[in-house]
VEXDREN-2710 file (C-alpha; in Angstrom, 1 decimal):
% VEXDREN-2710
k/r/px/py/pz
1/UNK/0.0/0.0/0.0
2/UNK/1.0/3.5/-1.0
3/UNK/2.4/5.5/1.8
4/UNK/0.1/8.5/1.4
5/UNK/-3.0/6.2/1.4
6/UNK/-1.5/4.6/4.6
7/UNK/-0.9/7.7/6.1
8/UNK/-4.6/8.2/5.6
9/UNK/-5.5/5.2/7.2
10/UNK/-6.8/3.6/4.5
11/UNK/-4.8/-0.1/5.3
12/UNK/-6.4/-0.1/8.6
13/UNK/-10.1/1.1/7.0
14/UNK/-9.8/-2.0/4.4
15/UNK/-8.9/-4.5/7.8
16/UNK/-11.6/-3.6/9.7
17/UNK/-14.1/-3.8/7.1
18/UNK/-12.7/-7.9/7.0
19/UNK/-10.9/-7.6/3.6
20/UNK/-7.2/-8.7/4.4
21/UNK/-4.1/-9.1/2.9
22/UNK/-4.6/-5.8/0.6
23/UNK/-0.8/-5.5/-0.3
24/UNK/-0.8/-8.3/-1.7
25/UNK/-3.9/-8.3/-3.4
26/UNK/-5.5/-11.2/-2.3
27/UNK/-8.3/-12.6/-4.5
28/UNK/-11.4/-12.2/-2.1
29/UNK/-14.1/-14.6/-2.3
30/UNK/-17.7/-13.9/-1.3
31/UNK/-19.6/-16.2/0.5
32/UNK/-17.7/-19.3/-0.9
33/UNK/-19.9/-18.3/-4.2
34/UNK/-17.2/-17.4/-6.5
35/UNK/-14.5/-19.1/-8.6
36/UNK/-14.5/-17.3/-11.9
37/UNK/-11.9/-14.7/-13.4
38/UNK/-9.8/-12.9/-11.3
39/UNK/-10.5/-8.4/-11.2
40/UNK/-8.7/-6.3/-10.3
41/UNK/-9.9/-2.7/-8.5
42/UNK/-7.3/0.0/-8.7
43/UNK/-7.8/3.3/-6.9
44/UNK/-8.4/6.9/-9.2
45/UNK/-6.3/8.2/-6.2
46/UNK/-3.2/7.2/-6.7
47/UNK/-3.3/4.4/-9.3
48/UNK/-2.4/1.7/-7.1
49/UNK/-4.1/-1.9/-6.6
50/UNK/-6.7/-2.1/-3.7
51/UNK/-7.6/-6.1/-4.1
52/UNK/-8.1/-8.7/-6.8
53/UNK/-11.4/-10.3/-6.5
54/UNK/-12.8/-13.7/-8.3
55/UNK/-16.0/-12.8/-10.5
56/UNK/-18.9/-15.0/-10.9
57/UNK/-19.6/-17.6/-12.9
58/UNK/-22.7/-19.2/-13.6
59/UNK/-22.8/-22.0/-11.5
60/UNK/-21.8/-19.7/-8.6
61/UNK/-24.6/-17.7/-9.9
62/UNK/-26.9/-20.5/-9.5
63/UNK/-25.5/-21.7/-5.6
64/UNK/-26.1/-17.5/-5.2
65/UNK/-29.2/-18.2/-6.2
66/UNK/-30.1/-21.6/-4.5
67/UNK/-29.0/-19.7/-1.1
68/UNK/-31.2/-16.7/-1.7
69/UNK/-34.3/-18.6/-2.4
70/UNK/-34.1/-20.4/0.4
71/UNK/-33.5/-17.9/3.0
72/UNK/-36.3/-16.2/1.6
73/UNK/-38.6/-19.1/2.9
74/UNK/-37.5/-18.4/6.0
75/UNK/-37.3/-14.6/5.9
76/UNK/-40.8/-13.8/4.5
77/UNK/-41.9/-15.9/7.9
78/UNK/-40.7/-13.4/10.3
79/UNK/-42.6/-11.1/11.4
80/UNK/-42.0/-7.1/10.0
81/UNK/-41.0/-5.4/13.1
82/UNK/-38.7/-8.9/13.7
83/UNK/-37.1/-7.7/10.3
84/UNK/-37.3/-4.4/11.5
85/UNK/-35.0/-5.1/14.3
86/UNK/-32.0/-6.9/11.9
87/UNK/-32.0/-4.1/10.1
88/UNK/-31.9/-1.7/13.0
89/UNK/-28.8/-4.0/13.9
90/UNK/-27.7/-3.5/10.3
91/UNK/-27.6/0.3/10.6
92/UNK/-26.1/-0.1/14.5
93/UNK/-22.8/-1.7/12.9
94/UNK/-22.9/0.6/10.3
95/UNK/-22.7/3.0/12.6
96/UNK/-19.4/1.2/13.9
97/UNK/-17.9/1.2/10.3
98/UNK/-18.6/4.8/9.3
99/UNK/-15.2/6.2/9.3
100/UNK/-13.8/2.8/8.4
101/UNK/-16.3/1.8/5.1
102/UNK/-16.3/6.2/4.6
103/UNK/-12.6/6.0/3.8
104/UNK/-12.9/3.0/1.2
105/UNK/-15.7/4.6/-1.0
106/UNK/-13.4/7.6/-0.8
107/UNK/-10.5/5.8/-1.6
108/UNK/-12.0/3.6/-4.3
109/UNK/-14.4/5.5/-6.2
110/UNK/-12.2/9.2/-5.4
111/UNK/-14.8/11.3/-3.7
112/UNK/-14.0/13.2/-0.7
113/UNK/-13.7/11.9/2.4
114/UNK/-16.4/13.6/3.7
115/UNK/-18.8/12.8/0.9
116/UNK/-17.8/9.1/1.8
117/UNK/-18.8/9.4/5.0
118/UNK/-21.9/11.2/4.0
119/UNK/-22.8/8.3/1.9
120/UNK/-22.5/5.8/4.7
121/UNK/-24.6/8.2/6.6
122/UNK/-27.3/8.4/3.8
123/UNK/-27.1/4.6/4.4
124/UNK/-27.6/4.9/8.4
125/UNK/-30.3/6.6/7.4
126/UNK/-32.3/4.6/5.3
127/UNK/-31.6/2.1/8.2
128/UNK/-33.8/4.2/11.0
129/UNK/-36.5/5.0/8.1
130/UNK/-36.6/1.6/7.3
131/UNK/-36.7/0.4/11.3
132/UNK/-40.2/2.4/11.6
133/UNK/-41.6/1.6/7.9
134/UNK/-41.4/-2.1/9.2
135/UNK/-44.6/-1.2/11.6
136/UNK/-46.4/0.6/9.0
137/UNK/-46.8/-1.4/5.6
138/UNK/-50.0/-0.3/5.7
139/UNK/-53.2/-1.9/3.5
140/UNK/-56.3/-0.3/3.0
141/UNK/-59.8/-1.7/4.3
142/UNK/-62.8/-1.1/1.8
143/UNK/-66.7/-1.4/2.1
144/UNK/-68.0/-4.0/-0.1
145/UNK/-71.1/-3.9/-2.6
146/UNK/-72.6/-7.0/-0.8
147/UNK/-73.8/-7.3/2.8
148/UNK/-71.7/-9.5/5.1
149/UNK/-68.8/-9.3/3.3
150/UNK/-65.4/-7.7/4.3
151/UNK/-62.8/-6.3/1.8
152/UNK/-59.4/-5.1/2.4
153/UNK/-56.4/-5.3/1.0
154/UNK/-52.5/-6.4/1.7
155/UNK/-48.9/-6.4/0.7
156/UNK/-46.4/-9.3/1.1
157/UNK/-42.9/-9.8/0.0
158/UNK/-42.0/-10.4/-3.8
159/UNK/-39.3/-13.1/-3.2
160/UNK/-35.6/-12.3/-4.3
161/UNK/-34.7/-8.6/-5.2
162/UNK/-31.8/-8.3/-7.9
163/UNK/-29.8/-5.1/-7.2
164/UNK/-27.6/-3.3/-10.0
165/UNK/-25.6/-0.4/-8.6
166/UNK/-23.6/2.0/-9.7
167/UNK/-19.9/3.5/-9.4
168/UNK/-21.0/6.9/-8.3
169/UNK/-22.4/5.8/-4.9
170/UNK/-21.2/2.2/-4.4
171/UNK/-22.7/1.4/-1.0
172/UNK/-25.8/4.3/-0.5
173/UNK/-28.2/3.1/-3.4
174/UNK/-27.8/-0.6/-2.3
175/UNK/-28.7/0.3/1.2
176/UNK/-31.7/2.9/-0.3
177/UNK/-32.8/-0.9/-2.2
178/UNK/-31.7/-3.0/0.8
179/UNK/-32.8/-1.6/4.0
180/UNK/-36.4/-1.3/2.3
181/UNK/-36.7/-5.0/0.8
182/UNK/-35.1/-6.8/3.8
183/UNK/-37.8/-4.9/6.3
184/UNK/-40.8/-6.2/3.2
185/UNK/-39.5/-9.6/3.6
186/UNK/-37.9/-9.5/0.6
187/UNK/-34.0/-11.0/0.2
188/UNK/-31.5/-9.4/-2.1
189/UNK/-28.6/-10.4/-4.5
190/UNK/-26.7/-7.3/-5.5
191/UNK/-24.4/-6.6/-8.6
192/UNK/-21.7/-3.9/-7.3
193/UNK/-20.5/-2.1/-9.6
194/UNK/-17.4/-3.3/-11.5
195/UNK/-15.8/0.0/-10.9
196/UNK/-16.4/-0.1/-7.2
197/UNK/-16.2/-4.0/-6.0
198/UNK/-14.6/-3.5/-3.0
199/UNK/-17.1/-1.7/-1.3
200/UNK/-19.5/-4.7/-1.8
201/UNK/-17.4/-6.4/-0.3
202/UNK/-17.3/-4.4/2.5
203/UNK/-21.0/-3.9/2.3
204/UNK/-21.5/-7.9/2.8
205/UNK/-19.3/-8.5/5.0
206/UNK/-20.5/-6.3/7.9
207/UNK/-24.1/-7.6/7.2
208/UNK/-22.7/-11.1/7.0
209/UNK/-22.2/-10.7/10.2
210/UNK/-25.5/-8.8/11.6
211/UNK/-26.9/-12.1/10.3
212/UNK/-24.6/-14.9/11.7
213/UNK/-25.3/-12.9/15.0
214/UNK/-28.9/-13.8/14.4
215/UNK/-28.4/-17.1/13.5
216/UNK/-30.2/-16.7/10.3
217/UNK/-29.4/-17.7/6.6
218/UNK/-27.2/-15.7/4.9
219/UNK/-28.7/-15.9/1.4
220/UNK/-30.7/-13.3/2.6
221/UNK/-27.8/-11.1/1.7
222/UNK/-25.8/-12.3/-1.4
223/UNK/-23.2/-10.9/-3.5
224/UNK/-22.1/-11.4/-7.1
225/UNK/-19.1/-9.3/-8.8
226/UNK/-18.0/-9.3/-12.7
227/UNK/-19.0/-7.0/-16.0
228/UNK/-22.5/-6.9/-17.7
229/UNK/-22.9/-10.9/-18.2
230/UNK/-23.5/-11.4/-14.8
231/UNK/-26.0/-8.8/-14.4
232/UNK/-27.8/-10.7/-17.2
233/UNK/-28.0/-13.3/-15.5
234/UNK/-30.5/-11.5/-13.0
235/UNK/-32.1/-9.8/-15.7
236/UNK/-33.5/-12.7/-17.7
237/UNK/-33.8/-14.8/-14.3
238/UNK/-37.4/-15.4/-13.9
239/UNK/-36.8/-16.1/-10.0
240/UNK/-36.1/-12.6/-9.7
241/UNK/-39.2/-10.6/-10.1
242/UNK/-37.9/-7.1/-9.7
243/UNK/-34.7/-5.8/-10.5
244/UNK/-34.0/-2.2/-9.7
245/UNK/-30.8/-0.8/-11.9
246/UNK/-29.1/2.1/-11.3
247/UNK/-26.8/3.3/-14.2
248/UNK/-26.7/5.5/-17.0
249/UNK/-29.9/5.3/-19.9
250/UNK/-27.8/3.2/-22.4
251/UNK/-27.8/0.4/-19.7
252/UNK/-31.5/1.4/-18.5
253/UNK/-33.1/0.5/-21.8
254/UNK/-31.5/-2.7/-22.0
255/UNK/-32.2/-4.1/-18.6
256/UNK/-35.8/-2.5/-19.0
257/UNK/-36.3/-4.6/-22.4
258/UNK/-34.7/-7.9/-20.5
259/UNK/-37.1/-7.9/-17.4
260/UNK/-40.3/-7.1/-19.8
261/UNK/-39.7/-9.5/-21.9
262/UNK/-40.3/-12.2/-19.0
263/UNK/-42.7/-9.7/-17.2
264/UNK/-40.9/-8.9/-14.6
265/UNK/-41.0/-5.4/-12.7
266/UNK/-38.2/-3.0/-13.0
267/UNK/-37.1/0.0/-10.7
268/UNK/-35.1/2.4/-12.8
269/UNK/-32.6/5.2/-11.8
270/UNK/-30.8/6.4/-14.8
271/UNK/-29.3/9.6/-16.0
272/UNK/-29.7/13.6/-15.1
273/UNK/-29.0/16.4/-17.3
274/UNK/-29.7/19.1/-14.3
275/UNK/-30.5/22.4/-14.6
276/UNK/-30.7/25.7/-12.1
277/UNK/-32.9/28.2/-13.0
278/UNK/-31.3/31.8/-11.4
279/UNK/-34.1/35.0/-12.3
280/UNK/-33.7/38.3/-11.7
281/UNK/-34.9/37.8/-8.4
282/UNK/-32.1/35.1/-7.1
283/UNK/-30.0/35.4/-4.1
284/UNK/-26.7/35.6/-5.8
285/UNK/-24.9/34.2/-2.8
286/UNK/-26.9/31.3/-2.4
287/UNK/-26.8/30.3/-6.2
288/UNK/-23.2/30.1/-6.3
289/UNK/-22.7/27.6/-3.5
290/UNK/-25.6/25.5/-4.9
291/UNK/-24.3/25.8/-8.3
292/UNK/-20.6/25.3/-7.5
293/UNK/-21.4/22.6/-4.9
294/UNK/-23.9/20.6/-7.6
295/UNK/-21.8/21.0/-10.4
296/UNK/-18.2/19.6/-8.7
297/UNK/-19.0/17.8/-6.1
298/UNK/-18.2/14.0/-6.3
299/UNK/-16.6/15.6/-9.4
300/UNK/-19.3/16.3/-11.2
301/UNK/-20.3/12.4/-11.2
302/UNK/-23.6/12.3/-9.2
303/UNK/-26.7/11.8/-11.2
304/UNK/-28.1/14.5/-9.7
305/UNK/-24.8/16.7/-10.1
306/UNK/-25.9/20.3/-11.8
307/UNK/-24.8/20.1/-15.7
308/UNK/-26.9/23.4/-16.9
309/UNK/-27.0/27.0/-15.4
310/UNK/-30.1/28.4/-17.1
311/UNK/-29.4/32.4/-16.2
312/UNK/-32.2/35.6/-17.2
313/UNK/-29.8/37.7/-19.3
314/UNK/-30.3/40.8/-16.6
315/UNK/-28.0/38.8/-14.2
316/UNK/-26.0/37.0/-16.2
317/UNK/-22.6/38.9/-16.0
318/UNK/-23.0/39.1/-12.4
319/UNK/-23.6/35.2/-12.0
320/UNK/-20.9/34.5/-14.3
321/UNK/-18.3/36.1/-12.6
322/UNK/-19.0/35.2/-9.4
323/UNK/-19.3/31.4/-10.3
324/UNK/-15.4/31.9/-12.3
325/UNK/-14.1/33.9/-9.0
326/UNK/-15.5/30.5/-6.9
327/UNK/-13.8/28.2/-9.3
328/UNK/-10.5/29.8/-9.5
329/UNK/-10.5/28.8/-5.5
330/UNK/-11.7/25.2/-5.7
331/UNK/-8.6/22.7/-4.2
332/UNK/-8.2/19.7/-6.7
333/UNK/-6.5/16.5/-5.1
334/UNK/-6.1/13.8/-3.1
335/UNK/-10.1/13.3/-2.0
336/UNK/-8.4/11.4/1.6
337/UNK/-7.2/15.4/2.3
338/UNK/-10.1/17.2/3.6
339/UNK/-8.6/20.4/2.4
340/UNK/-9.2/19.5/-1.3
341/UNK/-12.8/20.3/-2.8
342/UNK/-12.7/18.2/-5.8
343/UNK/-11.0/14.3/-6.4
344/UNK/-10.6/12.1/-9.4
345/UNK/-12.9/11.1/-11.9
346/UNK/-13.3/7.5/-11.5
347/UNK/-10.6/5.7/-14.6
348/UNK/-9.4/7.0/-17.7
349/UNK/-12.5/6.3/-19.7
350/UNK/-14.2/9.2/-17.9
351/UNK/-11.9/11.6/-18.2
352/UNK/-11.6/10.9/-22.3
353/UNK/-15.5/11.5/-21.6
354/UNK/-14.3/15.0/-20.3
355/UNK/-12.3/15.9/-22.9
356/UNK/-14.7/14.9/-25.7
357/UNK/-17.3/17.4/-24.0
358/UNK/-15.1/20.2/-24.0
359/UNK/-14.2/19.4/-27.5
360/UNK/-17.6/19.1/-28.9
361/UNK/-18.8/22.6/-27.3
362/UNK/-16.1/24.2/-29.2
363/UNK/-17.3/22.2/-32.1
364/UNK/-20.9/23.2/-31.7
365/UNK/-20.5/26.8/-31.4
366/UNK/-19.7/27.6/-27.6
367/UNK/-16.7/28.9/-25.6
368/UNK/-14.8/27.8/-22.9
369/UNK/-14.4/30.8/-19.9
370/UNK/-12.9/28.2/-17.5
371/UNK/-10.8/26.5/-18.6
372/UNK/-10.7/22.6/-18.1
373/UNK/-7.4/20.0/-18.4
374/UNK/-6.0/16.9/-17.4
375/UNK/-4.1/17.4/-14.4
376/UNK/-0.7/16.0/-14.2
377/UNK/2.1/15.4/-12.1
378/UNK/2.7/14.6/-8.2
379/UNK/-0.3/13.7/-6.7
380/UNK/-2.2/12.9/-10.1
381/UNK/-0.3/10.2/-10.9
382/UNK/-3.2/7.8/-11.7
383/UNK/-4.3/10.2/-14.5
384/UNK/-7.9/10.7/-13.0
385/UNK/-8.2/14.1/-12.2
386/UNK/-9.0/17.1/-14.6
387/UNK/-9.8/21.0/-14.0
388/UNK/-13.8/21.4/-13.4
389/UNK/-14.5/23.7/-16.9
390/UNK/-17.4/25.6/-17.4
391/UNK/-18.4/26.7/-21.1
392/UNK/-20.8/29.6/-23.0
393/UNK/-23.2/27.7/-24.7
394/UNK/-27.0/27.4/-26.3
395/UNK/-29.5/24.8/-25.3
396/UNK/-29.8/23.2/-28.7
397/UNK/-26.3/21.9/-28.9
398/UNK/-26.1/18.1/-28.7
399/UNK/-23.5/18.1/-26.3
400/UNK/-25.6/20.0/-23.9
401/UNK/-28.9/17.7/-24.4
402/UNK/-26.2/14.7/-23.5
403/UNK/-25.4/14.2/-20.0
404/UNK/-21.9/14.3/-19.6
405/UNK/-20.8/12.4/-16.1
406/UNK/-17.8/15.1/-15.5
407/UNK/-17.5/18.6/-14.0
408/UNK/-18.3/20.3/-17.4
409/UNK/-21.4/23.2/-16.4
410/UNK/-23.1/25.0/-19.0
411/UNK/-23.7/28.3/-18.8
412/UNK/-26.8/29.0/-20.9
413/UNK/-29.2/32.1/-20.7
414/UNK/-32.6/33.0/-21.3
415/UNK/-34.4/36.4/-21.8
416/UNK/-38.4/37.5/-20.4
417/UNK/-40.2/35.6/-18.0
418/UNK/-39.3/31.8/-16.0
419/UNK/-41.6/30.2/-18.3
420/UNK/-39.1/30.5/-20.8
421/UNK/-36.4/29.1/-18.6
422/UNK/-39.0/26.6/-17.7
423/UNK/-39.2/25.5/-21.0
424/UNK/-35.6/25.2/-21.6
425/UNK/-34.8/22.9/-19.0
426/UNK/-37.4/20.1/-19.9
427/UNK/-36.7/20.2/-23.4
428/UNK/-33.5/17.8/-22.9
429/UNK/-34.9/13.9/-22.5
430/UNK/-34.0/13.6/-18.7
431/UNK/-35.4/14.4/-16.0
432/UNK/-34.5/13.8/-12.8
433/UNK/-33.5/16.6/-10.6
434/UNK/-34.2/20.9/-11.0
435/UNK/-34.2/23.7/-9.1
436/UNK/-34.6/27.8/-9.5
437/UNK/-33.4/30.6/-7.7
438/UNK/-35.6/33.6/-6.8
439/UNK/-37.3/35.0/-4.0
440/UNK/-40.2/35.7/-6.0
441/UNK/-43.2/33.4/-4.8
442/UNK/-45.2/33.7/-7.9
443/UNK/-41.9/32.4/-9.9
444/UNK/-41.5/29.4/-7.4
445/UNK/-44.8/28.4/-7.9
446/UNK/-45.1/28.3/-11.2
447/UNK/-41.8/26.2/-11.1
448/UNK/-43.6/23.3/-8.9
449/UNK/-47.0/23.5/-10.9
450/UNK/-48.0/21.4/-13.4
451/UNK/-46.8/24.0/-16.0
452/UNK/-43.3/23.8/-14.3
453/UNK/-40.7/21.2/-13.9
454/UNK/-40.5/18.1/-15.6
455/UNK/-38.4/16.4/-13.1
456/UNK/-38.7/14.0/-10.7
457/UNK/-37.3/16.3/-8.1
458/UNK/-37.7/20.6/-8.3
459/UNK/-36.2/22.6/-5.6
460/UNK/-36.7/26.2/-4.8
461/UNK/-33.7/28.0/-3.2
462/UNK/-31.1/24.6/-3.1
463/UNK/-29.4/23.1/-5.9
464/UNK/-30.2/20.0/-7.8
465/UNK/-27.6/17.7/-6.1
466/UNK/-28.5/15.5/-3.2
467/UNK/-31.7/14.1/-1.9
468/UNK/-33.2/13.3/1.7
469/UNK/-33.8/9.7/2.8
470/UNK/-37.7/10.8/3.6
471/UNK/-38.7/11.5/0.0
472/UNK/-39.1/9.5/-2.6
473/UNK/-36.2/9.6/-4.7
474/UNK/-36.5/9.5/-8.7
475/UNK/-36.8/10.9/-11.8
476/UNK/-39.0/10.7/-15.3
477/UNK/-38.7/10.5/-18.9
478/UNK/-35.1/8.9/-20.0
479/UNK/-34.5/9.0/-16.2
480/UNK/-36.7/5.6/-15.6
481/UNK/-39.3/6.5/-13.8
482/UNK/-38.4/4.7/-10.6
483/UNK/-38.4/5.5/-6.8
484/UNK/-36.4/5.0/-4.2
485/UNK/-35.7/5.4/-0.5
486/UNK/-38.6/7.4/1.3
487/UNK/-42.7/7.6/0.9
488/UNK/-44.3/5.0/-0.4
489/UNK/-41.2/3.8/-2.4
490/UNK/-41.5/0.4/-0.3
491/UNK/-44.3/-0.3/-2.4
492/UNK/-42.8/-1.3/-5.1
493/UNK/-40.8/-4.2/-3.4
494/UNK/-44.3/-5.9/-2.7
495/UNK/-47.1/-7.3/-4.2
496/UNK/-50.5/-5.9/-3.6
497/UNK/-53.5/-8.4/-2.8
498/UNK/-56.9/-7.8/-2.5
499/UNK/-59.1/-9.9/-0.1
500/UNK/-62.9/-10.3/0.3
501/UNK/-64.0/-11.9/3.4
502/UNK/-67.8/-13.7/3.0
503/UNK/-68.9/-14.1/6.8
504/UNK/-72.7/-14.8/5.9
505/UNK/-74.4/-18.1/5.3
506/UNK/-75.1/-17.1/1.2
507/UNK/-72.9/-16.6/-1.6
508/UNK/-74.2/-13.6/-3.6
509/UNK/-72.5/-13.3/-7.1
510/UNK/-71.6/-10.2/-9.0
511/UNK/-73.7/-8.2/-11.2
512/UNK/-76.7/-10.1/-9.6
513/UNK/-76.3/-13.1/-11.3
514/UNK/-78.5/-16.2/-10.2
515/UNK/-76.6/-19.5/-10.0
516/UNK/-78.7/-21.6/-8.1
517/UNK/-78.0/-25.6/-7.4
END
């Protein structure tokens, strides 16, 4: 191990988390279900090896498999508030890890140590939701059209749950899936990313042992690691009646067209092209953090990460400058230094992305005010971090409909009133997260009407990145359509039965027809 990563703590992090033997890297097996080709996970900090691990094949797919459907036999059994109290466990030794399981998803996937540690927090989170949801999975009762009869209606578990997460947020989105599915009774077998393996492995490993503790099967937690063919095994399993992918639209489509094809249910969360709206009657102040914040953070890799600056032309100078004066102070580097803002993008295929973008608005028409490059030299040795860049552009430019996962922001500016802005930011095809700036009621209204945003998620006064564990998390259009974490979200990791009690002595039948024996 690298001595700046040590210095960091990150040897000691990767111990306690149960994955041993890093400088050499070990090939890590996960629960005794994989024997296939050996990956590798390299850190965009610094370049260096973190572990090998052994993908899986298909007959580890199918012991994966064998164990999961199993457990769920005895899972679905237990009481909710019983599953409740795992999971409150769960979140308990999470709790125990944070700094420890914070430092790995900085160190493999290269955000900040504090967004890592934010992450595992989002997880803890989702943990003490899901602790209460487990005494509120509500039905409905109804009246029925006949006398003596009873009608109300109830959920119960799907069966196995097949999870597909992305780099971005290697351990949060699982736990979003997770925590909610293990309190429905559901179990879960969960494709980590190939980008960001290690932090599965950390993942299963604590609730490995939340489970042991418990004495209780641990197929109800599984693991499987490798490229795209083994998340098709899950996708065209017909065991696995709902698979929720997160991941860019490309991906999206296909899985979508895999799991209808067999009927099965998806849960979608695919990509953002975010816009904030800033009027005339913005707090100047307030946009710049949200902007700044939304569009570098995580290095500009969240799917919720602010891509479009949609600015009335009577501000725009003013805006501009400010946001070029905040990113002339941003601190690029090592994310394990809490002194730097901004990290690495995650390999070298993202930051070719990150050129390409800057390229193409040049191509298209628009200029570049700040200036973006490849950084190199000590410190960026693993040729992963590049110069956030913002550009001049217009809305119609390809580039700008795409969504570019890098800190590229568009600056792009509108004239009269926010419907116009309005307009502009739902003509691109995602639509997952938006916000405006203004102090004007009337303006933030008509931004959260029906004549407003498009997305998923609209915020008044904050920016577009980030989301809290109580709300349903999601977007529309090319962004899937699916829901996560809070509201009713839990729903869709059930099945919904409707049941008509007959307590009388006759059996009326519908639409009064006579059937008499």
């Amino acid at each position: 191990m690298n001595t700046l990563a040590t210095d960091f703590g990150i040897d000691i992090a990767l111990k306690q988390l149960g994955i041993k033997d890093i400088n050499e890297g070990t090939s890590i097996g996960l629960n005794n279900f994989s024997s296939g080709e050996i990956m590798q996970s390299f850190s965009p900090v610094d370049g260096k090896l973190i572990a090998k691990i052994e993908t899986t094949t298909k007959a580890d797919y199918e012991l994966v498999m064998k164990a999961a459907t199993k457990a769920f036999k005895i899972w679905r059994t237990m009481p909710a508030p019983q599953r409740g109290e795992i999971v409150r466990q769960f979140g308990d030794k999470l709790r125990e890890k944070k700094a420890y399981l914070g430092k790995l998803v900085s160190y493999e996937m290269g955000k900040s140590y504090q967004e890592g540690l934010g992450e595992v927090q989002e997880m803890i989170d989702i943990c003490d939701f899901a602790v209460g949801l487990s005494r509120q999975l509500h039905g409905l009762t109804m009246h029925s059209e006949r006398p003596g009869h009873r009608m109300y209606e109830q959920y119960h578990p799907l069966g196995v749950v097949g999870i597909i997460s992305a780099f971005n947020f290697p351990v949060a989105v699982w736990a979003w899936n997770t925590a909610l599915a293990w309190i429905c009774g559901d179990v879960c077998v969960w494709k980590p990313s190939e980008k960001a393996p290690i932090c599965g492995i950390a993942c299963q490993n604590i609730a490995a042992e939340v489970f042991a503790k418990n004495n209780l099967p641990e197929g109800i937690s599984c693991l499987i690691n490798g490229d795209y063919s083994v998340g098709e095994m899950m996708t065209k399993d017909m065991r696995i009646p709902l698979i929720s992918a997160t991941g860019s639209t490309r991906m999206g489509k296909v899985v979508a067209q895999e799991v209808a094809a067999r009927l099965g249910k998806s849960l979608l969360e695919l990509g953002g092209n975010n816009a904030i709206i800033v009027t005339p009657d913005a707090d100047i102040k307030m946009t710049v953090i949200g902007a700044v914040f939304g569009a570098v953070g995580t290095a500009g890799q969240r799917c919720t990460s602010t891509r479009r600056l949609i600015i009335h032309e009577s501000i725009y100078d003013k805006v501009k400058d400010a946001i070029m004066l905040a990113y002339n102070q941003l601190r690029i580097g090592n994310p394990l230094n809490e002194n730097n803002h901004v990290g690495p993008l995650i390999d070298t295929d993202a930051v070719k992305m990150y050129q390409n973008a800057l390229s193409r608005v040049v191509e298209e028409g628009g200029k570049i005010i700040v200036e973006g490059r490849v950084l190199s030299g000590e410190g960026y040795e693993s040729g992963c971090y590049v110069k956030p860049a913002i550009a001049e552009a217009e809305p119609h430019f390809k580039i700008v409909q795409h969504e570019t996962f890098a800190p590229v922001l568009y600056l792009l500016k509108y004239s009269g009133n926010v419907e116009n802005a309005i307009d502009i930011q739902n003509e691109v095809a995602q639509g997952l997260s938006s916000a405006i700036m203004t102090n004007n009621l009337r303006e933030a209204e008509r931004f959260l009407s029906v004549q407003g945003s498009d997305c998923g998620i609209a915020n008044v006064n904050i920016g577009t990145s980030g989301a809290e564990i109580g709300g349903a998390f999601g977007g529309e259009k090319e962004t899937g359509g699916g829901r996560e974490s809070g509201s009713d979200a839990w729903k869709v990791y059930m099945r919904r039965q409707t049941n008509t009690i007959n307590y009388t002595t006759e059996l009326p039948l519908a639409q009064g027809i006579k059937f008499d024996l």
